[in-house]
N, C-alpha and C positions, 0 to 999 in steps of 0.2 A: 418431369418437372415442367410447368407452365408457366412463361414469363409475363406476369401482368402488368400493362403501362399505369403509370403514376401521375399522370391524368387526366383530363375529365373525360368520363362517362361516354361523352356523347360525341368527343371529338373523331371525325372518321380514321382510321388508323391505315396509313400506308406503310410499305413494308418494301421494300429495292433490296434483293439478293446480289452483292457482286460490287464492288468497289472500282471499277475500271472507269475506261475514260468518261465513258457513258453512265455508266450506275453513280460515280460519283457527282459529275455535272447536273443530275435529275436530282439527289436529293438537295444539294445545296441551293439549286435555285426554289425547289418546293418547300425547304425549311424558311429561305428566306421569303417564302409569298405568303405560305399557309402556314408554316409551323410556328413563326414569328407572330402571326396575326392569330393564333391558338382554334385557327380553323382545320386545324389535320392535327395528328402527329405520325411526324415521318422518322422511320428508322431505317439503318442503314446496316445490312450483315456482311461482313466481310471475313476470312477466315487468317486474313493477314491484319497487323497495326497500321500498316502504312499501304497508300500509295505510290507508284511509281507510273509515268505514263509507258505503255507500252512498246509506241515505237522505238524510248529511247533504248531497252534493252540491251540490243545490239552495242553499243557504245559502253553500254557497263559492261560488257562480255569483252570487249577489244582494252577498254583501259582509257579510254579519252570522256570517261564523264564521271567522278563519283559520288556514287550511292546515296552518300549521306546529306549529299548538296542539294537533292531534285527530290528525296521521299516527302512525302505529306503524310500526316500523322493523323489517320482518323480522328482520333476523341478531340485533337485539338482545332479542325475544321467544324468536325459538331457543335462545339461549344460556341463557336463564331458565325455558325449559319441556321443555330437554332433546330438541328434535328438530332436523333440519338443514333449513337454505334453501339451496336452488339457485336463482340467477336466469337465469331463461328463459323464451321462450314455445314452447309445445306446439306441435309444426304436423305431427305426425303418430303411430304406436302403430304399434308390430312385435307381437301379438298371442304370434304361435308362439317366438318368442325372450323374450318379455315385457319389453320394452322401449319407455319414452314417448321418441319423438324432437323433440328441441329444437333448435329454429333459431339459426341465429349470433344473438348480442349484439352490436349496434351499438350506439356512440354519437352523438349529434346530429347529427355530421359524416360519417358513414357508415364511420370507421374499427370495425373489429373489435374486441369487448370479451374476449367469450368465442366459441369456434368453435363449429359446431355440432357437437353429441352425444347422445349416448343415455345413459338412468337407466334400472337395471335395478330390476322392481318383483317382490313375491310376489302383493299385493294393490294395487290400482291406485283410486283414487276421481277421477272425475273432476267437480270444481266450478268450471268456465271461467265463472260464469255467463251474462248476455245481455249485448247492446248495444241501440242502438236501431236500430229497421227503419222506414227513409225508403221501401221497398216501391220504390226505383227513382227517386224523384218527381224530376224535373228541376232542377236548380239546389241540391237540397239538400244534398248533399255539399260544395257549391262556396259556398252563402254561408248555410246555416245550423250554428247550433254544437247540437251531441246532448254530453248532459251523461252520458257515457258513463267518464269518467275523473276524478279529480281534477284531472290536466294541462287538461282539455278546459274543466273547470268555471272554473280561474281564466285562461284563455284571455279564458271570456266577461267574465268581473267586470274583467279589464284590457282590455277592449273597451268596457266598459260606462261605465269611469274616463274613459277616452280621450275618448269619443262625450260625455261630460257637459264634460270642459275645453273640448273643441272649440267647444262651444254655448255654452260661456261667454266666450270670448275673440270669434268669431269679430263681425269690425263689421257684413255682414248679418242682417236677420231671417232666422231658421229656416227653414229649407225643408221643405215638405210631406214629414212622414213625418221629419224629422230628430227625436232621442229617442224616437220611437215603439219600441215592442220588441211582436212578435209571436210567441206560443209556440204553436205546432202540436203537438195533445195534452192534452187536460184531464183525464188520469187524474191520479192524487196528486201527479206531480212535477211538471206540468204548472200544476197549481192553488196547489201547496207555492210555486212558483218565483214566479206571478202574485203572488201576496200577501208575501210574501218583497220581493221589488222596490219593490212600497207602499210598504214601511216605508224599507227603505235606501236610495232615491232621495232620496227627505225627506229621510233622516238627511246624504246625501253632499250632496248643495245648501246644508243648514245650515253648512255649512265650508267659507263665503267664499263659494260661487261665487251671488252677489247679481244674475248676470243672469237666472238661471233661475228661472222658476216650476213649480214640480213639480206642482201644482193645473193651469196651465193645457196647460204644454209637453211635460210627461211622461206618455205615455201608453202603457198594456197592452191588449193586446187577446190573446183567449185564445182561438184555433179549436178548432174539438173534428168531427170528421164525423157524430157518433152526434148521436140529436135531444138529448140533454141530458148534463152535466158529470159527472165519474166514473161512467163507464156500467157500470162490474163492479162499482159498490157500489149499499147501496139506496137505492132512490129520495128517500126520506128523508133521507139524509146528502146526499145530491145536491141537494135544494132548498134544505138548510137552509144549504149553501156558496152554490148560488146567490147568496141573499140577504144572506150576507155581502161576497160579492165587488162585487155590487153596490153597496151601499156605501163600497166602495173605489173606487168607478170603475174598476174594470176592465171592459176590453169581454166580454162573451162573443157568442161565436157558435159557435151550433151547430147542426147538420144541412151544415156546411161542409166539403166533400172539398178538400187544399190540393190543384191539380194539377201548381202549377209555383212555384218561391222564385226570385226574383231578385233583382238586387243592390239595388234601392229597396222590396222588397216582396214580398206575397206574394199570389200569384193563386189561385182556388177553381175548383170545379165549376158553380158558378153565375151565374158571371161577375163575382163580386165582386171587386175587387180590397184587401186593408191595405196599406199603406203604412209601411214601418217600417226603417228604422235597423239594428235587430239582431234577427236570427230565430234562434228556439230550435226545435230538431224534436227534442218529446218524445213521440209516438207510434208506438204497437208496439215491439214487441220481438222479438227473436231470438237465438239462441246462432251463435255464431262458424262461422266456416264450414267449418274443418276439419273439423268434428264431423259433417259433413254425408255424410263419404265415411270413418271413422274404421277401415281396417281391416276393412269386412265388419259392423261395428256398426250395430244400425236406428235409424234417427234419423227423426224427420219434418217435416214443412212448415217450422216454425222451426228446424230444425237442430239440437232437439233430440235427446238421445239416451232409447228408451225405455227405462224401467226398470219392473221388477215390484216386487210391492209391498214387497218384502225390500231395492229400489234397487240392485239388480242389473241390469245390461243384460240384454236378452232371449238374448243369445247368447254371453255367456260369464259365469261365473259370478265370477270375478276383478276384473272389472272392475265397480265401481258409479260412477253418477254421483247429483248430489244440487244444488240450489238450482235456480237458474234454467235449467241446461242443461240437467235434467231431467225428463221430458217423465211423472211418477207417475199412478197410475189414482190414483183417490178414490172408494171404496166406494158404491155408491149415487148417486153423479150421474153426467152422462153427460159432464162436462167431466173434464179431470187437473186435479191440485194445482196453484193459482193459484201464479205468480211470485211473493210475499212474503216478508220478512225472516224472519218467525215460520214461515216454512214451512221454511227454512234454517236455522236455529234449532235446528229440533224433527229435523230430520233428523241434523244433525251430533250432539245428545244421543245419540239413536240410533243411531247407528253407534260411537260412543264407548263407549256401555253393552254392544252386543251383536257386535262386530267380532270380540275377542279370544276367545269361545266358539263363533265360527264358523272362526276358525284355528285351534280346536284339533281341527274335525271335526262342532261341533255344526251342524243347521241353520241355515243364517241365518233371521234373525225377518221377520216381517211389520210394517212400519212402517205407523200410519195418523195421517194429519191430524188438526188439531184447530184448526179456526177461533174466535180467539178473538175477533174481529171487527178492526174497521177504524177507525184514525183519520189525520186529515188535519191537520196544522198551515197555520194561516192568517198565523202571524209572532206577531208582538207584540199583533195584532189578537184573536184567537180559536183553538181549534180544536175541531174536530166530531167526533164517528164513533159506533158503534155498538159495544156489549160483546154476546161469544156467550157460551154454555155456561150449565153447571149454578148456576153462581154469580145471573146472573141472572134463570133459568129461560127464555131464550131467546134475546132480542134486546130492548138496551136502548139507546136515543138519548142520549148524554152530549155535553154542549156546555163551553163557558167554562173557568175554572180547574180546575178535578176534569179536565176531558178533555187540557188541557195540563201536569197532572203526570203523567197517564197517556201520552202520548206522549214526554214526558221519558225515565221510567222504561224506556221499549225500548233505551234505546241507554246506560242506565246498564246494563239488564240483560246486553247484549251485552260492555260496560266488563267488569262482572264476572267474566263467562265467560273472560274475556282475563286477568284481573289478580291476581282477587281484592279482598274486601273492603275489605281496609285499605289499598293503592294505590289502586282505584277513589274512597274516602272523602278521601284525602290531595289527591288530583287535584280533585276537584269542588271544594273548601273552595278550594282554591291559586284557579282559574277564580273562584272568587266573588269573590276579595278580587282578583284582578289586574285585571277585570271594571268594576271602580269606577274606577278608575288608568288607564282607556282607552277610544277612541272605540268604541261601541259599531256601528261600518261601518268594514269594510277601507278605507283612504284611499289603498292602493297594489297 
């Protein structure tokens, strides 16, 4: 089946695979430039209804944000920024036809929603971003949860509810490793997620359930394989988390390879064994794995697709990808553009700004990174990171309140890019006063 646009003829047709921070930011502002002005038409695939921003995850996985408060509803952004959603997911590209092919739509019970078909594109962006990569590891797919979706995140936080009633009713003591929760991966989400659990374990215990002690019975421990915590930031932001987290009692260990998750725990390369209740595997990443064989497309190790620096695949000019499935140089070091929000951010401005004067024939532009640094939210507790660029004149360590309105601020900024001013301000104000009026941890 071929889906054909409704209309005209001659309008060029862009096509954004991937709803994420990035996929989404790019069509709203090109529906609102071109699609609005009946100079393109932009459509948006997504294989989910809703958005959710990624970094918040974490917080829907701990219990301190819910779901239903922060998702954005495709069809109902389209209709207000003038481009269309098609729900699907991508499981393959006709290049010579220029066609993205979409797999049937199932519902939960494997009845058929929508058939599979094909979207005919002019200009094709592809922003599938990554998932997590278990690298194979035994047991992981089978009894750890990867905070990989919103579905996946309250999966765990209603595992998490479950595993806390259980402890509280049940008339045995505890069994070794009951409540314990192990998360494999100390990069941001990894550390976000530890510290995050601190808080709303506490918070979920305080409501009623008087058997549990969260000081004694509640326990995190945080594997990491590299010798120390956030290893792609600096070392600095790395210690000064350390010593926060320590104070929470969370466990860390690190220089710890997981080799194998089973159902009471999780086993190392060194023969160590945790012991835990609920395993989290939030290390490495990868892009999806059709992307891996897309049509004659170069992709590499992680399945990403590579782009030059204009975010162009290397082998057809049509076709760009951009966030995390994209695998960008970065001038001057010998790594590509790290996986970050802000780097999906800055790419979807850019394509936004210079898309339209490269369909009409001009060159496409050269996009470059710009690290503005790195922070980490620690919950209610703290959070840390470091500021780059000209403003600071390099690199500046920011801790406490200043560094938690500054992590605020990314996901208002991202709010903005979606809404505008006066929705984004109406929103936050609503959130503060509703905020007061409720438990401050999902109780379900």
């Amino acid at each position: 089946m071929v889906e054909t646009a409704a209309g005209s003829a001659a309008a060029h047709r862009i096509v954004v695979v991937g709803g994420g921070a990035g996929g989404l930011e790019l069509v709203t502002r090109l529906g609102d430039s071109l699609g609005r002005k009946g100079l393109a038409e932009v459509t948006l695939i997504d294989s989910s209804r809703t958005h959710l921003w990624k970094p918040l995850l974490h917080r829907v996985a701990a219990g301190s944000m819910d779901l239903n408060d922060h998702e954005i509803d495709y069809l109902a952004q389209a209709r207000w920024h003038h481009f269309r959603f098609r729900l699907g997911r991508m499981e393959g590209l006709d290049r010579a036809g220029k066609q993205v092919l979409l797999a049937a739509t199932l519902d939960e019970a494997g009845t058929q929603i929508i058939p599979a078909r094909s979207v005919p594109y002019d200009t094709l962006i592809v922003a599938v971003g990554s998932k997590t990569n278990d690298f194979g590891t035994p047991g992981a797919a089978e009894f750890a949860v990867s905070l990989d979706s919103p579905r996946e995140a309250a999966r765990f936080h209603s595992r998490l509810l479950n595993a806390c009633l259980r402890a509280n009713t049940q008339d045995e003591a505890l069994q070794p490793g009951q409540l314990h929760i192990a998360i494999i991966g100390a990069g941001a989400t990894g550390v976000e997620l530890a510290a995050e659990l601190h808080n709303t374990t506490r918070e979920l215990v305080a409501f009623g359930l008087d058997r549990i002690d969260p000081e004694r019975d509640v326990k995190v421990s945080l594997i990491e394989a590299a010798p120390r915590i956030l290893p792609v930031l600096p070392e600095r932001l790395s210690d000064a988390t350390s010593q926060l987290l320590e104070k929470m009692n969370v466990d860390v260990l690190t220089g710890e390879r997981v080799t194998e998750v089973g159902r009471d725990g999780v086993h190392t390369q060194s023969g160590r064994f945790v012991p835990a209740e609920l395993v989290v595997w939030a290390a490495g990443i990868k892009a999806p794995e059709f992307l891996a064989d897309l049509d004659g497309l170069e992709s590499n190790r992680a399945n990403q697709l590579v782009v030059r620096q204009t975010l162009q695949t290397t082998r057809d000019p049509n076709v760009f990808a951009m966030g995390d499935c994209a695998s960008c140089p970065w001038p001057g070091r010998e790594l590509p553009v790290p996986p970050r929000a802000q780097a999906a951010h800055q790419q979807a401005s850019h394509l936004a700004k210079w898309l339209w004067p490269h369909m009409q024939g001009k060159p496409a532009k050269d996009w470059t990174y710009r690290d503005f640094g790195s922070l980490v939210s620690l919950g209610e507790y703290s959070t840390v990171g470091s500021l780059m660029g000209a403003l600071t004149g390099g690199a500046m360590m920011i801790e406490g309140y200043f560094a938690r309105l500054m992590y605020l601020s990314l996901y208002k900024m991202h709010e903005y890019a979606l809404h505008g001013f006066a929705k984004v301000f109406l929103d936050t104000l609503a959130r503060l006063i509703i905020r007061r009026t409720e438990p401050h941890v999902k109780l379900h």
